[in-house]
N, C-alpha and C positions, 0 to 999 in steps of 0.2 A: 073951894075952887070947883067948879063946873067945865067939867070938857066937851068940846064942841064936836059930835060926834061928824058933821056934816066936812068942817074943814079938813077934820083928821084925816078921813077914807078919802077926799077926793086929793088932800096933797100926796097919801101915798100911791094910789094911784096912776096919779101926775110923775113922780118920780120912778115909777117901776115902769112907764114909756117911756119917757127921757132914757132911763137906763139901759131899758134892754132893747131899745130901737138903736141907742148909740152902740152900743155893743154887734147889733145886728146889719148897722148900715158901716161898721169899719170893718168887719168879717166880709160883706159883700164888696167894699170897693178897696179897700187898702189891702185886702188878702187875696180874693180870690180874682179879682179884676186881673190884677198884673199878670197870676200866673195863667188865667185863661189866655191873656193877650198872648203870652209866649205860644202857648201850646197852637192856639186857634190861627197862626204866624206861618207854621210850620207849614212846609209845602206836602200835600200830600193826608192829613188832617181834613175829616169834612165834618166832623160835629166830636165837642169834648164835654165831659160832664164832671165837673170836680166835685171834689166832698172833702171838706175839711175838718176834722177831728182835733180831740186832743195830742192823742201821738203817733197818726197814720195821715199823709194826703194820699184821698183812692181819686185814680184818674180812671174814668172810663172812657175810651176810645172809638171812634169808630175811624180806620184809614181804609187810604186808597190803595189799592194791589201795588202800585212802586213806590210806597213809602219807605224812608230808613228809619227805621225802629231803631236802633241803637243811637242812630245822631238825634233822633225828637230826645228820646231819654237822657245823652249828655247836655242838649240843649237844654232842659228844663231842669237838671241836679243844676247847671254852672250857674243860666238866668235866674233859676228861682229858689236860687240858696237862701234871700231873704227874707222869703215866702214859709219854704219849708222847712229850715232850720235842721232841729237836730232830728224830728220825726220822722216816720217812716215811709216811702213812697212806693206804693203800690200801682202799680198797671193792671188796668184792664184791655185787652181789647176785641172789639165785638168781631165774632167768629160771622165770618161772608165767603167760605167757601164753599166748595162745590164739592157732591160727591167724590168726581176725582182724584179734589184734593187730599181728602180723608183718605180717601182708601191707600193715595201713596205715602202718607205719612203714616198710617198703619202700617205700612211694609216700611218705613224707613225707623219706626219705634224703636227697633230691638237695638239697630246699630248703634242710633244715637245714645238707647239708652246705656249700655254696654260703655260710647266712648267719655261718654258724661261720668261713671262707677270709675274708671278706671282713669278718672283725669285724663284721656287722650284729647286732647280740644280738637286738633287738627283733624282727628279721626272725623269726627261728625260732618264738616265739611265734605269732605273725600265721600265719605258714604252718601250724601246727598248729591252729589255729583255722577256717584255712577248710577242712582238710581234714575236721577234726570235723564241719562241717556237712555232709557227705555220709551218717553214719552218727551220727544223735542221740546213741544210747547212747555211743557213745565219748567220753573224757573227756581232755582234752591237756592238761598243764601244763607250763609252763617255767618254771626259776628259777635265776638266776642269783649267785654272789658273786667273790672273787676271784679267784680258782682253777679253778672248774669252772660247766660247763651242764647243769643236771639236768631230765631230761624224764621224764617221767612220763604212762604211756598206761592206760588203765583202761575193762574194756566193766562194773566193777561187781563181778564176781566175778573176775575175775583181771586182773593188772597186770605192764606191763612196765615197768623202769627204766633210764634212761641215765642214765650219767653223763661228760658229756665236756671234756678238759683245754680251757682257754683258750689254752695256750702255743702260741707264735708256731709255725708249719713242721711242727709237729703233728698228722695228719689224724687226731682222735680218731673219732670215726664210726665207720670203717671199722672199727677196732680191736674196739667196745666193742660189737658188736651181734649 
């Protein structure tokens, strides 16, 4: 029996595009399609960038200063529960603030960090609030769900966003800033 070396290489070939182009054209429009739609939907969103792994989806974001950061993220856990399943979902998002910003959330670090250690939630709010009162234009929000603490710092035309874990012996803070 003589094997044909010419048919063998090009059917495999032929078979490893069929394969891994199907594999690559249902990761791009049956996975990652829908959940861009959701994201790319959101008011407030001006460019998203997914990356879908084994067992992380990393979102990288880029929003506008009145964005709600914590309703895009339950928007996209409820819409694209089918998407991400049981994986884990990561935020990014791309830092557009201003030196002012920084510097008030430098002074606003310690308290947050302090009511974050000590599970005060409400604390970190309050402590963003009075520091707001030093500089009108600045804008603080906090908000919270199960999982994470989202702040949000805004002088109007540019905005910074945290977002920091809940979990116990975690010093999110420092990590995320």
């Amino acid at each position: 029996m003589k094997l044909r070396i010419v048919p063998i290489a090009l059917t495999v070939v032929l078979s490893s595009v069929v394969l891994f182009g199907g594999w690559f054209l249902y990761q791009k429009l049956a996975v990652q399609s829908p959940l861009h739609q959701i994201v790319s939907t959101y008011d407030g969103v001006k460019s998203a960038h997914i990356d879908i792994k084994q067992n992380t989806v990393n979102l990288k974001l880029d929003l506008a200063p009145e964005t709600n950061l914590q309703g895009l993220v339950q928007k996209i856990q409820q819409e694209g529960k089918s998407v991400i399943g049981s994986k884990e979902l990561k935020i990014d998002v791309e830092d557009h603030s201003s030196e002012e910003l920084n510097q008030w959330w430098d002074s606003a670090m310690l308290s947050v960090a302090e009511a974050m250690d000590n599970r005060q939630y409400t604390g970190i709010q309050t402590s963003l609030e009075q520091l707001a009162q030093s500089s009108p234009h600045l804008q603080a929000k906090a908000s919270i769900d199960d999982k994470n603490v989202y702040i949000s710092l805004s002088d109007g035309k540019t905005a910074k966003f945290i977002i920091l874990p809940r979990q116990g012996g975690q010093m999110g803070v420092w990590n995320h800033v």
